[in-house]
C-alpha distance (Angstrom), angle and dihedral (degrees) to the residues before:
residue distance angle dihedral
X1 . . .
X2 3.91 . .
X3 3.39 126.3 .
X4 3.83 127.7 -118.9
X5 3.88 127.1 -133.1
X6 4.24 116.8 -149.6
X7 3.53 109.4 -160.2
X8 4.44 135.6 175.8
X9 3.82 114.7 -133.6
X10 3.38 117.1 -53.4
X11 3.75 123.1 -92.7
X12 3.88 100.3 -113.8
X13 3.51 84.6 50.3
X14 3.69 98.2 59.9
X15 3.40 87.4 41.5
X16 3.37 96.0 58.7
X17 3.66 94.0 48.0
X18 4.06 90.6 47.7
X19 3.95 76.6 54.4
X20 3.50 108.8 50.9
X21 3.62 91.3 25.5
X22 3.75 97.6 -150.6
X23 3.69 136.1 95.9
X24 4.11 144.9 -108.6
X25 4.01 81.7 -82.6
X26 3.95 90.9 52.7
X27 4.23 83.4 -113.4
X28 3.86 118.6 141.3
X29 4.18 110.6 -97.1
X30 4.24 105.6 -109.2
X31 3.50 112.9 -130.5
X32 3.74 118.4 -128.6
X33 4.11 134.2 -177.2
X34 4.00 110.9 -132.3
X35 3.81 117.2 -112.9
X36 4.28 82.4 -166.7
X37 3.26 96.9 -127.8
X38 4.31 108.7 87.8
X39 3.65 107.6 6.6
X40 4.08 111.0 113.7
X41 3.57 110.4 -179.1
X42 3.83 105.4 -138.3
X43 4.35 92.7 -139.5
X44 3.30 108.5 45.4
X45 3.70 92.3 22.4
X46 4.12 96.1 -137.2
X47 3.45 129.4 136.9
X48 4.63 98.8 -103.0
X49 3.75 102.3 -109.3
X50 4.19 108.1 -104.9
X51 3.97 95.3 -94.0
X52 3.55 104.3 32.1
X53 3.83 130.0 102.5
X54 3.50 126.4 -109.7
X55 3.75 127.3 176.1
X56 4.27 120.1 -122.2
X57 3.50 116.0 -143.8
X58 3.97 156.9 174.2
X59 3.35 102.8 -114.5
X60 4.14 129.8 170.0
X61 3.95 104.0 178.9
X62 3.80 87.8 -154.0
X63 3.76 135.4 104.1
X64 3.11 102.2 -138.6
X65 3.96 135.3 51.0
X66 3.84 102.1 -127.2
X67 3.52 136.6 125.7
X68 3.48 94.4 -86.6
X69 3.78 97.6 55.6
X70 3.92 98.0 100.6
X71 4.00 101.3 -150.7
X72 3.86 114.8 -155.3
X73 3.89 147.1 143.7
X74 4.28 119.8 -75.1
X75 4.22 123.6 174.3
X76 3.80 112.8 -130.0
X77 3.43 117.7 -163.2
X78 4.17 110.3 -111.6
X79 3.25 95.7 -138.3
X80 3.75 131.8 55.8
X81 4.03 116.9 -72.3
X82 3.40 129.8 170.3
X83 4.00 123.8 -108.8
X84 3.60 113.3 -96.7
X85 3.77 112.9 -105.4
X86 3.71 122.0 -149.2
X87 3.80 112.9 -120.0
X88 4.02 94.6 163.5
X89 4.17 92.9 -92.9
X90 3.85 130.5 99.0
X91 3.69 114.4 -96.2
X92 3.49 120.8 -116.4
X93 3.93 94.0 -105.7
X94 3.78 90.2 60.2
X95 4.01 99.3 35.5
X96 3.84 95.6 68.5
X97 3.98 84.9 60.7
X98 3.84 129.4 90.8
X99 3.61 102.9 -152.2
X100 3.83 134.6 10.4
X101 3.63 132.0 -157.8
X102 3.96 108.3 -127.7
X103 4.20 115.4 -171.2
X104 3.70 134.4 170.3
X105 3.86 129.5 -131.6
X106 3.51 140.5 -157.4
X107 4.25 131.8 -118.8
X108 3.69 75.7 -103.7
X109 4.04 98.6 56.8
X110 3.88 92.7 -115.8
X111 3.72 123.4 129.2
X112 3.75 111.8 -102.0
X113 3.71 98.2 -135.8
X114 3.94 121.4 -120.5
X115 3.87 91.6 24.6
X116 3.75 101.0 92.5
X117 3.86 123.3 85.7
X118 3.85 142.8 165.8
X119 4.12 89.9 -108.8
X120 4.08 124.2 -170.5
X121 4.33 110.1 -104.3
X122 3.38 82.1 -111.2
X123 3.43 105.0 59.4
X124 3.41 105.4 49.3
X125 3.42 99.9 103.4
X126 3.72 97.4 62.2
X127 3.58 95.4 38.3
X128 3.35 99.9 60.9
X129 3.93 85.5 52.3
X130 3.36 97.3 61.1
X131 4.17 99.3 43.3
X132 3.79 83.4 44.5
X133 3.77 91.5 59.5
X134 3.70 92.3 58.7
X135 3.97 103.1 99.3
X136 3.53 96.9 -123.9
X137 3.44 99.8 56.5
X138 3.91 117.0 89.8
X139 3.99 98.5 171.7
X140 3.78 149.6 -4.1
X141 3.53 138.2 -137.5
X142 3.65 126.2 -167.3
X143 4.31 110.6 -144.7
X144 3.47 121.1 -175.8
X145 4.37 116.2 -93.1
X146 3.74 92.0 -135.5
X147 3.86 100.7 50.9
X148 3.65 105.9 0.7
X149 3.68 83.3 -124.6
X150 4.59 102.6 166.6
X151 3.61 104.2 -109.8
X152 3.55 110.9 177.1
X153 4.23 141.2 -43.1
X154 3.26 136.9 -106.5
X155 4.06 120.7 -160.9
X156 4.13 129.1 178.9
X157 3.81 106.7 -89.7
């Protein structure tokens, strides 16, 4: 069996946005002060420290504009963090959660029906391996049950 890599956004991506400073709808980022209880950055994928600023944005982790290309508020840290790495265990971001929505998409960033399900923390990992191993399906991402909010990808390794 292959293995699976879960990743944040990429770092030139959140660099850009720290650049720009604006969102996927070309609006300025708001800045907010953590309380520490609900504030996943989508990099690093930590919980923000209560105190620290984070950015909230429009985000649509696509790269295309289709119908398919769910568009919906992330936090970034403000300042710098470092990309999460995948070591086999749930980030942070995604431990303090119950259940997880886990879906497959296609090469053409459309969501390959019958793959997606609300899926236990703790069985992400193996989930996504066995949606990813249907041909069809080129990448997951894992969005939150509550909100849908996009939490974080996972890709073949």
């Amino acid at each position: 069996m292959f293995e699976v890599k879960l990743s944040g956004l990429p770092t030139n991506e959140v660099r850009e946005i720290r650049k720009t400073l604006s969102d996927a709808n070309g609006q300025p980022l708001e800045i907010k002060v953590s309380d520490g209880k609900a504030n996943p950055c989508r990099h690093c994928l930590q919980m923000i420290e209560k105190g620290d600023e984070f950015y909230v944005l429009a985000h649509r982790p696509f790269n295309t504009v289709q119908p398919y290309a769910e568009m919906g508020p992330i936090f970034l840290h403000k300042k710098e963090c470092e990309a999460y790495e995948d070591k086999g265990s749930i980030p942070t971001a995604l431990s303090n959660k119950e259940t997880l929505i886990v879906r497959g998409y296609d090469k053409n960033e459309k969501i390959v029906y019958g793959t997606g399900e609300i899926v236990p923390t703790d069985e992400i990992h193996s989930f996504a391996k066995s949606i990813l191993s249907i041909k069809e399906v080129e990448f997951v991402h894992i969005r939150s049950a509550n909100n849908n909010c996009y939490q974080a990808r996972i890709d073949p390794s």
